[in-house]
Backbone bond lengths (Angstrom), bond angles and torsions (degrees), N, CA, C in turn:
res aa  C-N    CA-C-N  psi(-1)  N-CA   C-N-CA  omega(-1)  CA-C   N-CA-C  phi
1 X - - - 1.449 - - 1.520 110.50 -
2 X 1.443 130.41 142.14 1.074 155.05 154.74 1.272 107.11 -27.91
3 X 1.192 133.32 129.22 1.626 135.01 161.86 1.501 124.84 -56.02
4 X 1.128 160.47 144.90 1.355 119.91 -161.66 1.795 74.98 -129.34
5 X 1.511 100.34 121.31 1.685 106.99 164.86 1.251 120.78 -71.96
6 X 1.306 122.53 134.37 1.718 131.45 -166.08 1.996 98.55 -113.86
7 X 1.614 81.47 113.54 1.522 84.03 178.29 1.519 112.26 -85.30
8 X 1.237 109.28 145.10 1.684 115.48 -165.49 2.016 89.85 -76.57
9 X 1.775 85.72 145.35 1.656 97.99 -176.58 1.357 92.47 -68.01
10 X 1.925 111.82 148.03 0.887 115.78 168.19 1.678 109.04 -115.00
11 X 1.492 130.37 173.64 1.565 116.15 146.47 1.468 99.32 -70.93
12 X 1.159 100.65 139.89 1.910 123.29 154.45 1.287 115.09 -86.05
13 X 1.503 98.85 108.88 1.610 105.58 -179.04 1.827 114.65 -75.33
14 X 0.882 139.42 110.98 1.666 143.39 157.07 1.685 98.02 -100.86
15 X 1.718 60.59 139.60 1.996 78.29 162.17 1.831 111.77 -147.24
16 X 1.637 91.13 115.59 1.389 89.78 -173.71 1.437 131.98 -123.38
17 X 1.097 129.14 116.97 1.599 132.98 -152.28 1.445 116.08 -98.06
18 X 1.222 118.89 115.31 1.285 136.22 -166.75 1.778 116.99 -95.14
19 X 1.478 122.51 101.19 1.487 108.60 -164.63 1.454 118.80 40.35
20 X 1.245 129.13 20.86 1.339 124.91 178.17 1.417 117.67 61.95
21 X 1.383 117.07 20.65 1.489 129.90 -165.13 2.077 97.28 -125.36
22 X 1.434 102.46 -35.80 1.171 87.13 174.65 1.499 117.31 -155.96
23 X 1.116 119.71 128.27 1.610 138.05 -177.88 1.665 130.17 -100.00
24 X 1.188 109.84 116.91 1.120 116.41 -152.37 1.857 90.26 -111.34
25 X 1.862 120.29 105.59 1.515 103.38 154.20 1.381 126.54 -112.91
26 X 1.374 114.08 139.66 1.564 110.80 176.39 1.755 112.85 -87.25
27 X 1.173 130.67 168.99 1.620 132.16 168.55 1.696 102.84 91.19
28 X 1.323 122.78 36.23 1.456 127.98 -147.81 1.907 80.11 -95.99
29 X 1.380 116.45 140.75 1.120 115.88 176.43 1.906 101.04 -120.12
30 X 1.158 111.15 -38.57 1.042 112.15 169.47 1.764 121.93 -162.17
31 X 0.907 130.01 157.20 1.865 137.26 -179.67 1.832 97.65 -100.73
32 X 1.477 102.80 107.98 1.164 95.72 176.78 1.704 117.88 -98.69
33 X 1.013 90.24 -38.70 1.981 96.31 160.90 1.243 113.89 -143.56
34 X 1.507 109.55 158.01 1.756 110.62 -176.22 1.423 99.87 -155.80
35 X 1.524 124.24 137.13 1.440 125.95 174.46 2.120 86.98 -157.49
36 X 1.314 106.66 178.85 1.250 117.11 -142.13 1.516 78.49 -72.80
37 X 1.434 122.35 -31.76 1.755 116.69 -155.90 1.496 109.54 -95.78
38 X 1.473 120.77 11.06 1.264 113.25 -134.42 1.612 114.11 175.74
39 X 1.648 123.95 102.28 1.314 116.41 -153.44 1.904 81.07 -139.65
40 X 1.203 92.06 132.52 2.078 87.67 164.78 1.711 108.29 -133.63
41 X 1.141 99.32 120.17 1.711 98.12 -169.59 1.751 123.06 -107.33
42 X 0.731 152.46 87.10 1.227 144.05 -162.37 1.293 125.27 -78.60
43 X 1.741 111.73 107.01 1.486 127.02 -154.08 1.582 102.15 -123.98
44 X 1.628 95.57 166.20 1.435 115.12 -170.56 1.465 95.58 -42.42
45 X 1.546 145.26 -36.52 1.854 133.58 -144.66 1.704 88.15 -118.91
46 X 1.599 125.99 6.12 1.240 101.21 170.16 1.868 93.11 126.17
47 X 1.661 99.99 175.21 1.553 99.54 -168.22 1.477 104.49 -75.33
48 X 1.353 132.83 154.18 1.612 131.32 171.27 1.460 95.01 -139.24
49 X 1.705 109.75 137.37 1.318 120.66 -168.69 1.436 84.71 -109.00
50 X 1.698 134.20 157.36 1.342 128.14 136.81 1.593 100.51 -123.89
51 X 1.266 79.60 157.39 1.651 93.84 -167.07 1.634 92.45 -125.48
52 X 1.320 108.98 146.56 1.845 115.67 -175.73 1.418 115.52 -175.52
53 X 0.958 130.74 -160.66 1.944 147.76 151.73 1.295 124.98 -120.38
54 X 1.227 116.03 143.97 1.191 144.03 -164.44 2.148 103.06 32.38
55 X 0.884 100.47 91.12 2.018 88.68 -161.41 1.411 88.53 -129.02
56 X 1.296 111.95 138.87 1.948 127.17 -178.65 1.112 87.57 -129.88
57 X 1.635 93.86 157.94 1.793 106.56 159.12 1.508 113.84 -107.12
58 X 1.367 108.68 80.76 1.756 92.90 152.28 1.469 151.38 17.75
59 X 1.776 83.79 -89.67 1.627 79.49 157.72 1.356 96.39 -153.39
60 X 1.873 104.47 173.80 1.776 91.44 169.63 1.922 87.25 -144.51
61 X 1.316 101.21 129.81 1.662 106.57 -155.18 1.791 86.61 -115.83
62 X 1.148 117.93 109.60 1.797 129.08 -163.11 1.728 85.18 -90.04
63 X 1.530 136.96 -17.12 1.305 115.49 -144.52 2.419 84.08 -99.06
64 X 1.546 99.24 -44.34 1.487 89.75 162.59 1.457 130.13 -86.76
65 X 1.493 111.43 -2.87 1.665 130.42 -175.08 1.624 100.43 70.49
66 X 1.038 130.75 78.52 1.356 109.45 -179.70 2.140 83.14 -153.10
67 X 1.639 80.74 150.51 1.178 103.71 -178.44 1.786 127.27 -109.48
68 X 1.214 137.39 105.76 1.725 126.12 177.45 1.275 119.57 -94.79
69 X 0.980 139.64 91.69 1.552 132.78 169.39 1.581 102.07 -109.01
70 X 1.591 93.22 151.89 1.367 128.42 -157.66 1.644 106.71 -123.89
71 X 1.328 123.37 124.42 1.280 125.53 -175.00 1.201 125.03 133.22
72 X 1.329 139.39 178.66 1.591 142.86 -134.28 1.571 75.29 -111.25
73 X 1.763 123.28 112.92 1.004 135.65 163.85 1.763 108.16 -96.43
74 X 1.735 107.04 128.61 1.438 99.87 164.06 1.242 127.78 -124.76
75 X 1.580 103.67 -2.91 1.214 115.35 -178.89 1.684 111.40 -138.13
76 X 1.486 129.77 148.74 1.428 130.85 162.03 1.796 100.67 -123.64
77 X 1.228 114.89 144.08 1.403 111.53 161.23 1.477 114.61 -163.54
78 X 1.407 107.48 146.90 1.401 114.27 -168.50 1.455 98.26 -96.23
79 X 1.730 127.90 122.05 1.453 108.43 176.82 1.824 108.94 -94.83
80 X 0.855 122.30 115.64 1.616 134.73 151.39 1.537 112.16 -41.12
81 X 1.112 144.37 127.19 1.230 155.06 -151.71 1.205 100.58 -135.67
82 X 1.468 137.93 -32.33 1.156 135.08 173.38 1.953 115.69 -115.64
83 X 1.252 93.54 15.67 1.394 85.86 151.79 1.438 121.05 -110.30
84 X 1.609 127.87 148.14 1.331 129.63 -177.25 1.469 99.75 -49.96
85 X 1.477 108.95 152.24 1.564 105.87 156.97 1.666 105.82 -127.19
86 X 1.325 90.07 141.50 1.859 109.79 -169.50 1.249 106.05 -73.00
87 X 1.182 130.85 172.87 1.854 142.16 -155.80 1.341 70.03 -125.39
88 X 1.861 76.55 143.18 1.413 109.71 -170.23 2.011 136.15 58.76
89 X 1.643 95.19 -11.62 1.538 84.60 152.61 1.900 91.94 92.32
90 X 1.206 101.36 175.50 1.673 95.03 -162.31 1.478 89.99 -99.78
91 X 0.837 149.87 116.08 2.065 156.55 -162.87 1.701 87.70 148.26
92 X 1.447 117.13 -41.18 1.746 99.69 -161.86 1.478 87.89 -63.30
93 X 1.409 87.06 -47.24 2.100 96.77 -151.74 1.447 109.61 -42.44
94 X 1.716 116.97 -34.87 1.490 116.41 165.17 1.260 149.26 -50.46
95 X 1.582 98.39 -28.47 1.441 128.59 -153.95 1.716 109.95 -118.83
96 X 1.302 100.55 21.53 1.397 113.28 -163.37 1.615 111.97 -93.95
């Protein structure tokens, strides 16, 4: 018989956006900065910035890792650290 490989538990990151008013992520490893315009969190799939207005965090519960913030979300983004980033930002790359 086959060995059966046991994948180590991970957190499962979700990220789920509610009317754009409220975002709920799980796999939260840590909150590295937060101000009303501007939250960067560092989760199980890598860093994710959201960018918004007037935006709080609710709550941040370390024992399930999960994150609630509340507020006019307009942006989510995962930053890549080891991918190059192009001059001028992704608008040049269009307009080229």
């Amino acid at each position: 018989m086959a060995e059966e490989k046991r994948i180590p538990d991970r957190e499962h990151q979700n990220i789920t956006l509610r009317d754009r008013r409220r975002l709920l992520i799980t796999g939260v490893h840590n909150v590295e900065s937060f101000n009303e315009e501007c939250i960067v969190v560092d989760t199980e799939l890598g860093i994710i910035v959201v960018r918004g207005l007037e935006m709080h965090i609710n709550k941040l519960d370390v024992e399930s890792a999960a994150l609630d913030v509340e507020g006019e979300i307009g942006a989510i983004e995962y930053i890549d650290q080891s991918a190059p980033r192009r001059k001028g930002g992704f608008l040049s790359g269009l307009f080229r």
